[in-house]
Legacy VTK file of the C-alpha trace (Angstrom):
# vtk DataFile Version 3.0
C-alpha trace
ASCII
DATASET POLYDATA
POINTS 179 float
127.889 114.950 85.271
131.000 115.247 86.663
129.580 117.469 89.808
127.185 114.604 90.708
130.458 111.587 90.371
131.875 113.958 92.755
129.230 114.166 95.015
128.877 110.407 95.013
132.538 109.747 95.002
132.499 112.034 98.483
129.748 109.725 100.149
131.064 106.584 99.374
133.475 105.283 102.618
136.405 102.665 101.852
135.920 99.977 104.788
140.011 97.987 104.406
139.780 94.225 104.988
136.403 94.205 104.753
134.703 91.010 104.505
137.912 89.703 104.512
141.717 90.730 104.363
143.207 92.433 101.366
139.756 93.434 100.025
138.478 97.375 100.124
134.790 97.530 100.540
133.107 100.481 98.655
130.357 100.785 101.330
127.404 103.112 100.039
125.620 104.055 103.717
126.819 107.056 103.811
125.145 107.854 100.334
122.186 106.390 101.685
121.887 108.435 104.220
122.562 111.667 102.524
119.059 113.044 100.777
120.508 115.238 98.416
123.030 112.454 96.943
120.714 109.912 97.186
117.996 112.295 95.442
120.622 112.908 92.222
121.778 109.161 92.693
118.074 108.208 91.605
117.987 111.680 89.411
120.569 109.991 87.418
119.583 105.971 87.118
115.497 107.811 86.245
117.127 109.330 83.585
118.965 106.333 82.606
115.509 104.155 82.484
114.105 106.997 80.669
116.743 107.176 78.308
116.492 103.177 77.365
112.789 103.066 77.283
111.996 101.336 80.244
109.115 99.897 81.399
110.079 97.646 84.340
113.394 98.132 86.681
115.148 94.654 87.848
116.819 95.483 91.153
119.550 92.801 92.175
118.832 91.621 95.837
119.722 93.424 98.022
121.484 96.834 97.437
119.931 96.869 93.832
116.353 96.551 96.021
117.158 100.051 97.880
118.394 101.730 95.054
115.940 100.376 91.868
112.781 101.295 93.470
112.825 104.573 93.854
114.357 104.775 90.082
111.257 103.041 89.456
108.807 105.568 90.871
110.684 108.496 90.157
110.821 106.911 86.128
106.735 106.053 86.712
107.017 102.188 85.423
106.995 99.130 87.905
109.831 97.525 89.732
110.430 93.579 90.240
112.675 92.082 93.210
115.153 89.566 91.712
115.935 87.538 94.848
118.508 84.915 96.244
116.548 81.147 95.629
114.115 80.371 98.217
112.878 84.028 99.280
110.024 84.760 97.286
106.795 82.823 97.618
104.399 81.173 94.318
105.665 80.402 91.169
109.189 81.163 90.347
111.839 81.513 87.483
115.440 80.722 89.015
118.926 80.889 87.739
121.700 79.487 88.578
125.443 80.970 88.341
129.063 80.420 89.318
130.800 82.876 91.679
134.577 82.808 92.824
133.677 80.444 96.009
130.902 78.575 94.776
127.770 78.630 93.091
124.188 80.811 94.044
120.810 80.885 92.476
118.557 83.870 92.165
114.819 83.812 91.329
112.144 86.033 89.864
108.090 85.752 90.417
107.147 83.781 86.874
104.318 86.495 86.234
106.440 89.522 87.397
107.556 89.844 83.028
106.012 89.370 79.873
106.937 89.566 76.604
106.148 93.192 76.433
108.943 94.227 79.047
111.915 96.273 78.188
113.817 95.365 81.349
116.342 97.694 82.842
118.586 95.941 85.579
119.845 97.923 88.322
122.388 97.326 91.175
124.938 99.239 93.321
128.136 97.687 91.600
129.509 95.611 88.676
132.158 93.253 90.106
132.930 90.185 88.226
129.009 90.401 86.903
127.988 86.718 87.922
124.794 88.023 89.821
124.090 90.230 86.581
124.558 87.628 83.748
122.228 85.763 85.603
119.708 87.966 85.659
120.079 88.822 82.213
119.469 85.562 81.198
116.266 84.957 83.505
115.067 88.519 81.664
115.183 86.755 78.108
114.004 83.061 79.367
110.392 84.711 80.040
110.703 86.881 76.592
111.202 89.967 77.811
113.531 92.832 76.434
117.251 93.773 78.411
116.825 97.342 77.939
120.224 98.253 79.755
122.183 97.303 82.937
123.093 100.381 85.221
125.102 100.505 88.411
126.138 103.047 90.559
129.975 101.752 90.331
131.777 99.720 88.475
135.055 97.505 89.862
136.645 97.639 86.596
139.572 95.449 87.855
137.341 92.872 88.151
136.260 92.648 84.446
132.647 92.303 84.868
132.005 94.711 81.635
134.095 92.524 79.756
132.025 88.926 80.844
128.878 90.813 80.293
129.041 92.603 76.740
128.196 89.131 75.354
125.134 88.922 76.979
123.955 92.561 76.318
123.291 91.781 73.050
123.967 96.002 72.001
121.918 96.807 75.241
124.168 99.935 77.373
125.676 99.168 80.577
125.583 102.373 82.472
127.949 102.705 85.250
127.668 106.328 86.957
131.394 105.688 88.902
134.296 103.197 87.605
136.988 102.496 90.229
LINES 1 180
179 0 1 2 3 4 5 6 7 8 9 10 11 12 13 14 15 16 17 18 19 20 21 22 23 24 25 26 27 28 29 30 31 32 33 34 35 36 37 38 39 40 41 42 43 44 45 46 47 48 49 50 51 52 53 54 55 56 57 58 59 60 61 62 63 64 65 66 67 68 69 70 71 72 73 74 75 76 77 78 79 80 81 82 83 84 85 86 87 88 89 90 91 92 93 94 95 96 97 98 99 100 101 102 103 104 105 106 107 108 109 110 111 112 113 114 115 116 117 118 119 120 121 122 123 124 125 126 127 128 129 130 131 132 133 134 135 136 137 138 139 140 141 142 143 144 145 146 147 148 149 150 151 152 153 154 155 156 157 158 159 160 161 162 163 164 165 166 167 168 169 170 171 172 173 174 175 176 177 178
């Protein structure tokens, strides 16, 4: 394990002041673009789903989108698009939830989970874990099961593990990298 943190560790760029000053954004392009870190990347979060019994992947718009659906095929079990309010057409689920600046809502299809889900969410970090609580709770309005919450990093500064463990309910939160 600790080869592939170092491989992903060595892909991952620090952009300074980046959206705005004082902040250092962990931008994962570079990762992207890399085959063989992307291939353990999804290696890993497959194993993950695999591990926690699976049978849908949540990916967070929009990072979780690139990286939770090729977990899902690699892992064999179906992937669902939780996106900001407004972008996904039919019937719809939202959620709404506070961030530092403001408030957001994100949205799931209403037929995407049953009841019979065990729900793995999956995004590219855990800051304060707003955007993640959220989804949590949109996961157990429709009856489905949280079957874990894996990220490729974690901000642990932020204290997004912290906010979440009430919500996970004994579910893991799997972070692959903690800065």
């Amino acid at each position: 394990m600790t080869d592939i943190r170092e491989l992903l560790l060595s892909r991952i760029r620090d952009v300074a002041d980046y959206p705005e000053p004082g902040v250092m954004f962990k931008d994962i392009t570079p990762l992207l673009a890399d085959p063989a870190a992307f291939t353990a990347l999804t290696d890993a979060l497959a194993e993950i789903a695999g591990n926690t019994g699976a049978t849908k992947i949540v990916g967070l718009e929009a990072r979780g989108f690139i990286l939770g659906a090729p977990v899902a095929v690699r892992a064999g079990i179906g992937f669902i698009p939780v996106r900001k309010a407004g972008k996904l057409p039919g019937a719809t689920l939202s959620q709404a939830y506070d961030l530092e600046y403001g408030s957001a809502e994100i949205e799931v299809h209403a037929e995407d989970l049953t009841g019979d889900d065990r729900v793995l969410v999956i995004d590219d970090v855990l800051a304060t874990g707003g955007t993640a609580e959220a989804s949590i709770q949109l996961i157990r309005r429709v009856g489905a099961e949280l079957a874990g919450l894996a990220v490729l990093m974690e901000l642990g500064f932020l204290g997004g593990r912290a906010r979440l463990e009430p919500f996970l309910a004994g579910a893991p939160l799997e972070s692959l990298l903690t800065v």
